[in-house]
GUVEXSE-684180 format. One record per residue: x, y, z negated of N, C-alpha, C in turn; residue in three letters. Coordinates in steps of 0.001 Angstrom, whole numbers, plus 500000, padded with zeros to 6 digits. Last residue first. Layout:
N
XYZXYZXYZala ...
END
This chain:
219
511899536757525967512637535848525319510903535122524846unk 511326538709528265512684538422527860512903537293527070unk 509100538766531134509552537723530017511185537555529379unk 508127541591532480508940540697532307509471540319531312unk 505570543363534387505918542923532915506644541803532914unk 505221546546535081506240545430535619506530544494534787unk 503114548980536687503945548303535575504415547071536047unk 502609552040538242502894550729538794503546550089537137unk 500201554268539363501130553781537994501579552147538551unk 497877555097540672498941556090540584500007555781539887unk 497347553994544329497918553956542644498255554860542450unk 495486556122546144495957554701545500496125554796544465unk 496584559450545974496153558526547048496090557316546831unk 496506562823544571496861561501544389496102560663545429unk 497103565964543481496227565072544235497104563886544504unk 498696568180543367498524567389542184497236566230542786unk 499880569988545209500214569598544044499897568356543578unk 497231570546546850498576570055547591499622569352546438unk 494855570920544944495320569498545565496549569113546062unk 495719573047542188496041572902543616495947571340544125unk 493096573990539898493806572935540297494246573226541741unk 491140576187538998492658575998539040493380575049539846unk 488677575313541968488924576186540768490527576346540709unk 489445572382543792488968573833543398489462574329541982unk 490673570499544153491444571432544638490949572533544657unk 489626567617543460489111568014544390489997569612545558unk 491611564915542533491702565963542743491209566392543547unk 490079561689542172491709562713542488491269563541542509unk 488336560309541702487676560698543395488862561276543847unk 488531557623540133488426558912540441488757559509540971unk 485465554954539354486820555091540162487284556582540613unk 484083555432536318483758555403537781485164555738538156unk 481876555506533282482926555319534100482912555179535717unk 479154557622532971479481556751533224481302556391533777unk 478460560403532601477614559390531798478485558086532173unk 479685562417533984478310561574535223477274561158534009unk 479170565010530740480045564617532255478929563838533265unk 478185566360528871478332565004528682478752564311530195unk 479489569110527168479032568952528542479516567152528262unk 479936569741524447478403570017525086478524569776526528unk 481754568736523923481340568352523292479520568246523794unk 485024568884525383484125569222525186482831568559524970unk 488463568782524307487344568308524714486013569075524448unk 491053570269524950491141568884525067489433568093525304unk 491191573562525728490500572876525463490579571593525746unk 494571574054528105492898574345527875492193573525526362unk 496930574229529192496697574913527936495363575085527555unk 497974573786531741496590574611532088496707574817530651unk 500493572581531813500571573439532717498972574328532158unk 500753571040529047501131572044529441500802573545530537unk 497122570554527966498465570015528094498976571324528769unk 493659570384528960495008570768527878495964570642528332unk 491108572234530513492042570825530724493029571698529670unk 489091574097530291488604572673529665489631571444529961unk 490510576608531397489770576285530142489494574899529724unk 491135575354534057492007575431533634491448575433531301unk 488542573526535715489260574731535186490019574347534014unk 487806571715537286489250571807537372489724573020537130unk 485488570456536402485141571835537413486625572157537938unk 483579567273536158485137567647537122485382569307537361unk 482192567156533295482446567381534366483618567822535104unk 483075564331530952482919566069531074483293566215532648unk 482557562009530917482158562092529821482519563917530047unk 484055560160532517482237560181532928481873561126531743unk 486180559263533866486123558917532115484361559507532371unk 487398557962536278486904559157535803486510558681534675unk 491242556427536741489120556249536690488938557262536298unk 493480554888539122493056556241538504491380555996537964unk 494806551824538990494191552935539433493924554103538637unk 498453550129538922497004550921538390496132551803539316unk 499663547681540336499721549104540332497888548870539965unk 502086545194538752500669545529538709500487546584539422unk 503675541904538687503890543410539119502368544022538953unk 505561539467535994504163540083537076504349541627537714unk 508518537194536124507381538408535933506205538749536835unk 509363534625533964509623535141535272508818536908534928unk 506327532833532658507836533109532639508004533982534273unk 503906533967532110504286532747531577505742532595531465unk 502818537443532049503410536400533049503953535164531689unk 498921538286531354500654537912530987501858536955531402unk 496720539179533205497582537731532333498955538338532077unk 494244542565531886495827541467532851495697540269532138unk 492505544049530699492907542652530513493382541965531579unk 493775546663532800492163546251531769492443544972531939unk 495498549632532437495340548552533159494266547535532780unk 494638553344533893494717551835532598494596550889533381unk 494607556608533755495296555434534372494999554241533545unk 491687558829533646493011558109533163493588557230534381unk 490593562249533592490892560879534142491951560217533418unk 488906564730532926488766563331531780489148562247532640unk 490419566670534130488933566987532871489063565712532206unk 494050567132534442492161566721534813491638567014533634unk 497380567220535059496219568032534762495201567539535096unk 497447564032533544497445565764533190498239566262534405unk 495577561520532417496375561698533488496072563698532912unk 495695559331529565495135559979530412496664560985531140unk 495853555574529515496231556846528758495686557891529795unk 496259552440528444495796552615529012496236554910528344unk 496328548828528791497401549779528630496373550783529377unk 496470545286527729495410546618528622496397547499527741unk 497110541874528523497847543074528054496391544244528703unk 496640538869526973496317539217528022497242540849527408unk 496738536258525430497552536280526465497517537332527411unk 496751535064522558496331536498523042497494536651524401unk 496266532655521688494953532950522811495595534450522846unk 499724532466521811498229531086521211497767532380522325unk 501231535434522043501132534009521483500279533410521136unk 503360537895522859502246537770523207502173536122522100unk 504915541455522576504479540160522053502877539014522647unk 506425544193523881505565543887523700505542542082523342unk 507802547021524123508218545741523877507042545597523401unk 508113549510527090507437549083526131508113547932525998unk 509794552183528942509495551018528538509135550269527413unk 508813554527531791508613554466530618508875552732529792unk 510027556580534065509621555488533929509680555424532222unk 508464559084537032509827558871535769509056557098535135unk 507471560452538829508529559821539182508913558968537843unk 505926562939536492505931562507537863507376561408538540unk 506555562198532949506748562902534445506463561684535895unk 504920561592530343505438560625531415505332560996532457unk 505046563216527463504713563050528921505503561747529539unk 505202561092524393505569562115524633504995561970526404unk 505745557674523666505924559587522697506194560375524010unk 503909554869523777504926555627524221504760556974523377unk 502930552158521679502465553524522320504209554322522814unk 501140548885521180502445549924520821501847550859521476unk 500095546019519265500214546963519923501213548277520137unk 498859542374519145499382543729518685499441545033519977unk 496562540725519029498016540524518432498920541768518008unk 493289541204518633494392541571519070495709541519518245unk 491111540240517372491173539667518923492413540456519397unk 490412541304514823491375540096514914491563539647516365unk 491278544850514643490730543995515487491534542416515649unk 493254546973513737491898546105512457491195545288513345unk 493579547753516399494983547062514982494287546178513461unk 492074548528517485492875547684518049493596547177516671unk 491277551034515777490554550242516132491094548565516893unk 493951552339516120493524551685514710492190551180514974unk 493571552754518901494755552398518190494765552053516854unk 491414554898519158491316553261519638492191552226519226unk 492902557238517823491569556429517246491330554950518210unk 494764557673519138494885557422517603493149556330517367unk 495024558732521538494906557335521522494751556973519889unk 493764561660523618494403560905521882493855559615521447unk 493783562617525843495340562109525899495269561368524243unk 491602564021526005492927564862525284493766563688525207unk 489811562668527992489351564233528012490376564990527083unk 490724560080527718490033560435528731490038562476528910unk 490585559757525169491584559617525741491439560024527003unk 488018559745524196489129560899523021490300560474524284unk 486457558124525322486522559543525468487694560613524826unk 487532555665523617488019555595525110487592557672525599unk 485782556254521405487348556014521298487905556272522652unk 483138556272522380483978557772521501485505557789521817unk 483399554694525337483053554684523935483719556221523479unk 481922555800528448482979555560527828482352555570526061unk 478712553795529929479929554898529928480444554364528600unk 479600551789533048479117552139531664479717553218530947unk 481076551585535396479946551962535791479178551790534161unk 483839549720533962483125550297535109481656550351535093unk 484227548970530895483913548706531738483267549694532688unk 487447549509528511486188549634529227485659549189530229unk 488785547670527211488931549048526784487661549916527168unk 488175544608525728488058545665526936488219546906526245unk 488679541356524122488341542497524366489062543544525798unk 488492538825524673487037539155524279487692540999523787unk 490384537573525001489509537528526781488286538286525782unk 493286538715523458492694537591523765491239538120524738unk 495888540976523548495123540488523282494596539205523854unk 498273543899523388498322542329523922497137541761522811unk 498101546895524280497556545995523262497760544574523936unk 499364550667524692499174549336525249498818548255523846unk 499025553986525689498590552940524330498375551514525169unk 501202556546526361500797555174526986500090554414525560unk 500966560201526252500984558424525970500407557504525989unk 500036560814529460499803561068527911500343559903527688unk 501298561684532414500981560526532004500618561227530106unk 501540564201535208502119563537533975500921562524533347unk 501462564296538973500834564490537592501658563885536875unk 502292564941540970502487565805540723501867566080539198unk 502929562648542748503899563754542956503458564571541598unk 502568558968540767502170560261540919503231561171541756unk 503914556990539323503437556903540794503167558164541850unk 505350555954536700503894557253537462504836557548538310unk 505795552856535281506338554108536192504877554931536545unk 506678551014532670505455551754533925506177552850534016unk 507356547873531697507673549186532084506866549359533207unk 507690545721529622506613546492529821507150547501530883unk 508876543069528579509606544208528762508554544774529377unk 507593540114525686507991540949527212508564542386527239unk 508666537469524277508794539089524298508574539059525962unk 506166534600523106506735535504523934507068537047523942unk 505410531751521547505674533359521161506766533686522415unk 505454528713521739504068529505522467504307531341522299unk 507457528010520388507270528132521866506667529074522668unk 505978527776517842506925528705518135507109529053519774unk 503728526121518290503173527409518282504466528513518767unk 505613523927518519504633524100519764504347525120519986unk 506424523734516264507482523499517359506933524050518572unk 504072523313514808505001524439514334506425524517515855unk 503466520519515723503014521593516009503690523207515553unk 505527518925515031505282519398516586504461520465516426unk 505213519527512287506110519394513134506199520125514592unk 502451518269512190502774519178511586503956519995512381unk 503274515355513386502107515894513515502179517680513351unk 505504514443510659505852514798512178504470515593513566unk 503344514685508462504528515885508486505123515860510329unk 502072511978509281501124513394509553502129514715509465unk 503927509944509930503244510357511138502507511758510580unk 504349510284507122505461510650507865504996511054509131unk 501946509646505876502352510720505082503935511067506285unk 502014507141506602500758507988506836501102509010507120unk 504025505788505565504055506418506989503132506441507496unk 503339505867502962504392506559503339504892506735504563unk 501033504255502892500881505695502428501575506157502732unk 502555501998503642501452502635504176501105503911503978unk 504070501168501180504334501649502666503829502329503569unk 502435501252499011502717502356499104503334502429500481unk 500831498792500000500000500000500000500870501265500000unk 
END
């Protein structure tokens, strides 16, 4: 009887074993880097999240949450960012500091392991009323790497007038958000730069992507 018990007790620690052998495996670094694509726009910081298939930042043609509007219309990721971090469907998360010039490149470290296999990255574009760039539950490359280019979306939540009053950041110095104008209502693919009011299209108008990321498996 005690033999028995004792390679009960050996098949279930080797059981154990493999599995601790299995999960370790299963932990991946990646190298994150996004570039803007852009001639003539800057990037807000980047808020990226490696997660599992049950969450979204947003969906097309619904409109934006509070959290996703605060990014959309001032670039401020704080609040989706502690929403992500008290969220058990996400492993983790990071953020870039500061613009992300026209041309220039930015790089994240990021974790992935078990069900959170997926990455959304997401931040607003300057100068606009409420567009971003984001990427919305990617795979995560297994080994080797993935390439992505982003689109541009309208955040639906303050109208396009491309005055200089209702856009922030350097060049226009406006108002981050407004409260009394509730924009389409809806997310929606964005249209770039119309080239009225302040805004110059020759400048700051965009065609495709505007962000390309590059996510590769360091360890």
């Amino acid at each position: 009887m005690k033999l028995k018990l004792s390679m009960l007790v050996l098949v279930f620690s080797s059981i154990i074993s493999l599995g601790a052998i299995a999960g370790k495996h299963d932990n991946k670094q990646y190298k994150v880097t996004v570039t803007n694509l852009t001639k003539g726009i800057s990037f807000t910081p980047l808020l990226a999240a490696t997660h599992n298939r049950n969450v979204s930042f947003f969906t097309l043609g619904e409109p934006a949450s509070e959290m996703v509007s605060r990014i959309a219309e001032g670039g401020d990721i704080s609040m989706l960012k502690t929403a992500l971090d008290d969220s058990e469907n996400v492993l983790s998360t990071t953020n870039s500091e500061g613009l992300l010039a026209p041309g220039a490149s930015v790089e994240l470290t990021m974790m992935s392991s078990g069900k959170y296999k997926q990455i959304s990255i997401a931040a607003m574009l300057l100068p606009t009323n409420d567009t971003m760039v984001a990427l919305l539950g990617k795979a995560l490359p297994k080994k080797g790497k993935k390439v992505y280019f982003l689109s541009a979306y309208d955040g639906g939540t303050e109208t396009n007038d491309e005055y200089c009053n209702n856009i922030p950041g350097s060049h226009c110095g406006g108002v981050p958000f407004s409260p009394d104008d509730a924009g389409e209502g809806y997310i929606y693919p964005s249209p770039a730069i119309h080239g009225e009011a302040d805004l110059s299209r020759e400048i700051y108008n965009w065609d495709g992507a505007v962000a390309k990321v590059v996510i590769e498996v360091v360890k």
